[in-house]
C-alpha positions as CSV (number, residue, x, y, z in Angstrom):
1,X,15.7,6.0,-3.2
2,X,14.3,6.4,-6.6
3,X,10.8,4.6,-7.4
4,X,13.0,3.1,-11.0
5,X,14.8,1.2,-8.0
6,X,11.5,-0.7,-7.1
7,X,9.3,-0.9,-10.0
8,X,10.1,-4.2,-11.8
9,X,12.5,-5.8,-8.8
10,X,11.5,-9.3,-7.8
11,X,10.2,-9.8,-4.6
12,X,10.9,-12.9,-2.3
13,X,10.0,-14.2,0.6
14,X,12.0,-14.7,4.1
15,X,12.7,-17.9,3.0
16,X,13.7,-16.9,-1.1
17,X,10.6,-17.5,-2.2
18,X,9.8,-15.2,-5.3
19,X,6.4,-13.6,-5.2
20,X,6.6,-11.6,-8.5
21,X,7.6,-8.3,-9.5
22,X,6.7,-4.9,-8.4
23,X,4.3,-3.7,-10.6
24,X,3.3,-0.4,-8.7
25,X,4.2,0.9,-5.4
26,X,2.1,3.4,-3.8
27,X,3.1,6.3,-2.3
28,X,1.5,8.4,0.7
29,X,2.3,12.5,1.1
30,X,2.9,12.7,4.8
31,X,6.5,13.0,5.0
32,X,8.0,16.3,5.9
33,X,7.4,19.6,4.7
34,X,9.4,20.6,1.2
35,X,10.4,24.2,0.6
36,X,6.9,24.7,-1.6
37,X,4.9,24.3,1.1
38,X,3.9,20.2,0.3
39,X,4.6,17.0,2.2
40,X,7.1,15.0,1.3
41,X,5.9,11.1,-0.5
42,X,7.3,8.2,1.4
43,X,6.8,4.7,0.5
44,X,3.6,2.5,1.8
45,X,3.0,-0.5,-0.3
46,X,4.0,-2.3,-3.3
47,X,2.0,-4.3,-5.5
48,X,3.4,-7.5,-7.1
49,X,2.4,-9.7,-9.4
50,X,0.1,-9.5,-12.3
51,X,-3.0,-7.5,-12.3
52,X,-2.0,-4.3,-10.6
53,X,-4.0,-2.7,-13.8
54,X,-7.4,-2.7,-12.3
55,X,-5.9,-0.7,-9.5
56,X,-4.6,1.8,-11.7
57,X,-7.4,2.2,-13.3
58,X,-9.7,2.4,-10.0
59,X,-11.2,-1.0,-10.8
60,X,-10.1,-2.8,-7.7
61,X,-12.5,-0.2,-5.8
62,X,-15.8,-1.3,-4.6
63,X,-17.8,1.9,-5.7
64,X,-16.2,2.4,-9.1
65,X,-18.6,2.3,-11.8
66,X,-18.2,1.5,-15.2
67,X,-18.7,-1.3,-17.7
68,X,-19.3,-4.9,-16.0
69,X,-17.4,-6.9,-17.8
70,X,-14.2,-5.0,-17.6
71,X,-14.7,-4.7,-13.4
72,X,-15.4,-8.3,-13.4
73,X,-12.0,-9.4,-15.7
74,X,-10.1,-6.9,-13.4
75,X,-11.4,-8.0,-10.1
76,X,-10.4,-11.3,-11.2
77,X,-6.9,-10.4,-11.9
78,X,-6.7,-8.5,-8.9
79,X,-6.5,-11.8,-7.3
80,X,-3.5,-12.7,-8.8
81,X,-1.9,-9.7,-7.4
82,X,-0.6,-8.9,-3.4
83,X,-0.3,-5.9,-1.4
84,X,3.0,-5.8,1.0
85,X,3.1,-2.7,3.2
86,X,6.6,-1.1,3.5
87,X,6.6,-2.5,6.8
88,X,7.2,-5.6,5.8
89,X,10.3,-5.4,3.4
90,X,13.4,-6.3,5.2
91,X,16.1,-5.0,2.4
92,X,15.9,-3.8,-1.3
93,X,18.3,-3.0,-3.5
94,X,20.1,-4.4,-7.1
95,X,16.5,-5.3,-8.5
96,X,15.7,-7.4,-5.3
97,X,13.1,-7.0,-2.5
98,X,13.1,-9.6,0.4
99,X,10.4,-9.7,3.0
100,X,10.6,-10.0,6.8
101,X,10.1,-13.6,8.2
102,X,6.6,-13.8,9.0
103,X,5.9,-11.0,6.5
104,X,1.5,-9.8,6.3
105,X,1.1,-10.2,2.3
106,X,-2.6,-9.8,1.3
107,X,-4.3,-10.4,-2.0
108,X,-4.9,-6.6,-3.6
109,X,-8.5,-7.2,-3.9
110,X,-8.8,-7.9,-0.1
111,X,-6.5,-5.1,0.1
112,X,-8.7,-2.7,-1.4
113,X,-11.8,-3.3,0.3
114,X,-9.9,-2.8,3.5
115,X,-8.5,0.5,2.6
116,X,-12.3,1.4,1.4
117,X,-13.5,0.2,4.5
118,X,-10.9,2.5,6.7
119,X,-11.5,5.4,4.4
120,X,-14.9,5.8,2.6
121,X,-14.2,9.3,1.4
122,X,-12.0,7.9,-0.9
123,X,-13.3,5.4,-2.7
């Protein structure tokens, strides 16, 4: 699979739903070993909707620091967005993602302050 294939597919819910687009999908390296000695990246989340541009710019974090305003309009935005783990997709494929039934979709900024919370070195 090819990240191309995700970024911009819509992404509905078990019952059709649509949810957004995949904005950014992030990636973990803890797949097998490659020939130069690195881990392979699998897929672990993607984020959908609007306001997956905090997160890229490290915004979303809790310890980031950095002009007020822009963490507050970015937080904010953050909102809009959700975080769905791999886990939870069901199929993909032709520009389409669709969820499990029952599928664990958070809001990015919760998101965020959970994965700071399980991993303080790095935030």
């Amino acid at each position: 699979m090819r990240l191309s294939d995700l970024l911009h597919s819509s992404v509905y819910d078990a019952s059709g739903e649509c949810l957004g687009s995949v904005h950014d999908v992030r990636l973990v390296q803890d797949g097998p070993p490659l020939p130069g000695g690195d881990a392979a990246l699998r897929v672990d989340a993607l984020v959908v909707g609007r306001g997956a541009m905090g997160l890229r710019l490290g915004y979303v974090r809790t310890a980031t620091k950095g002009p007020w305003l822009l963490k507050v309009i970015f937080r904010r935005l953050a909102r809009r967005a959700r975080y769905v783990e791999w886990s939870q997709v069901a199929e993909h494929g032709e520009g389409r993602v669709t969820l499990r039934p029952g599928a664990d979709v958070e809001s990015l900024g919760d998101a965020a302050a959970r994965h700071a919370a399980e991993n303080p070195a790095a935030s």
